[in-house]
C-alpha positions in Angstrom: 11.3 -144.2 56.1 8.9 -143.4 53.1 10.3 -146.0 50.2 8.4 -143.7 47.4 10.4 -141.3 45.0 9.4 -138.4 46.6 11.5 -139.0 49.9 14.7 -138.6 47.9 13.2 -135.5 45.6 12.9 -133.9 49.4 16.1 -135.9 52.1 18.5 -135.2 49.1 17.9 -132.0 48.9 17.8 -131.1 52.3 20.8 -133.1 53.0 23.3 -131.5 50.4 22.1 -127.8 49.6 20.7 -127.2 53.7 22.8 -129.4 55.2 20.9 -131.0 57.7 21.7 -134.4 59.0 19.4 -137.5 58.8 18.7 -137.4 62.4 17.4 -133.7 62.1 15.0 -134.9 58.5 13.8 -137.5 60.5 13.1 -135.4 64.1 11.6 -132.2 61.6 7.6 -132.6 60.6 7.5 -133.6 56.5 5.1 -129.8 56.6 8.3 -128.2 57.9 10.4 -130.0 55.0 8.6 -129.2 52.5 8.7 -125.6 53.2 12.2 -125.4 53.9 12.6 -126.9 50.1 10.1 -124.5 49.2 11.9 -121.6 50.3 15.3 -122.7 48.8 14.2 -122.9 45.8 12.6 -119.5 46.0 15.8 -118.2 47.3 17.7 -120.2 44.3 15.5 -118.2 41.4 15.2 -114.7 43.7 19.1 -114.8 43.5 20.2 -117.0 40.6 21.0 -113.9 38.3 22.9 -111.8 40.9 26.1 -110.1 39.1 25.3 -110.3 36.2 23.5 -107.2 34.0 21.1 -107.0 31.4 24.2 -107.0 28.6 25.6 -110.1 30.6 22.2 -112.3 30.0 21.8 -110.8 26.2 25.7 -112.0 25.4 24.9 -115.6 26.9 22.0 -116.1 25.5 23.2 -115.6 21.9 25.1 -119.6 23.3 22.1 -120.6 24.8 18.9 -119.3 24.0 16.6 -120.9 27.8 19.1 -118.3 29.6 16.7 -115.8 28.8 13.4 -117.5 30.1 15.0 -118.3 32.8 15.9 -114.5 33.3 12.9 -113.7 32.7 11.2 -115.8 35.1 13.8 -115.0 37.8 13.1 -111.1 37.1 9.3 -111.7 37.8 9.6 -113.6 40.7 11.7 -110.8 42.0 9.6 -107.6 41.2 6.8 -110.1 42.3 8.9 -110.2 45.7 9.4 -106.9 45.9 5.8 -106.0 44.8 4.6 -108.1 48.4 7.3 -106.2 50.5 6.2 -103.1 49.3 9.2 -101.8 47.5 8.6 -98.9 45.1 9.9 -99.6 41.8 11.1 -97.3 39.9 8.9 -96.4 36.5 10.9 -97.0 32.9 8.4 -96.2 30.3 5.0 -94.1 30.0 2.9 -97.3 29.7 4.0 -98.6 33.0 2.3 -95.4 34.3 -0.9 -96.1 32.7 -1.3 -99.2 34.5 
C-alpha cells in the first residue's frame, strides 16, 4: 500500500461513494481507479442540479451566493456533454444563431 496522501484522496472515495471493497482497489490497476473517480465525479456535477429549476437556484442563491457558480459550471459541463453526444439544443436567443 502507497503511504502518500493521494491513496486516501482515491481508496476513500472508491470505498464509500462506489462501494468497492479493499480486495477489489487492491486487485483493479491505479489507471482503472483513477478513471472510475474520474467519472464519478463527472457524473456528480452532470447531475448535481437535477430537480431543481432555474427559479429554484436564483431563490437559494440569494442564502448563498457559490450556488450559482456552481450552477453555472454544472450547466456547462452538461451542454458540453450533450454537445459530444450530439444532442441538438434548442436555440433561446438570436445571438446564439449567429454563432
Amino acid at each position: 500500500m502507497s503511504e502518500s496522501i493521494e491513496a486516501i484522496y482515491l481508496y476513500i472515495p472508491l470505498m464509500k461513494e462506489l462501494g468497492m471493497s479493499w480486495y477489489e482497489i487492491k486487485n483493479t490497476p491505479r489507471f482503472e481507479l483513477e478513471g472510475l473517480m474520474s467519472a464519478h465525479g463527472s457524473y456528480n456535477l452532470l447531475h448535481a442540479f437535477d430537480g431543481y429549476s432555474s427559479d429554484n437556484i436564483g431563490d437559494m442563491a440569494k442564502n448563498d451566493p457559490s450556488v450559482r457558480s456552481k450552477y453555472n459550471r454544472s450547466m456547462a459541463f452538461k451542454t458540453k456533454m450533450e454537445e459530444k453526444m450530439g444532442k441538438k439544443r434548442k436555440v433561446e436567443s438570436f445571438s446564439e444563431l449567429v454563432k
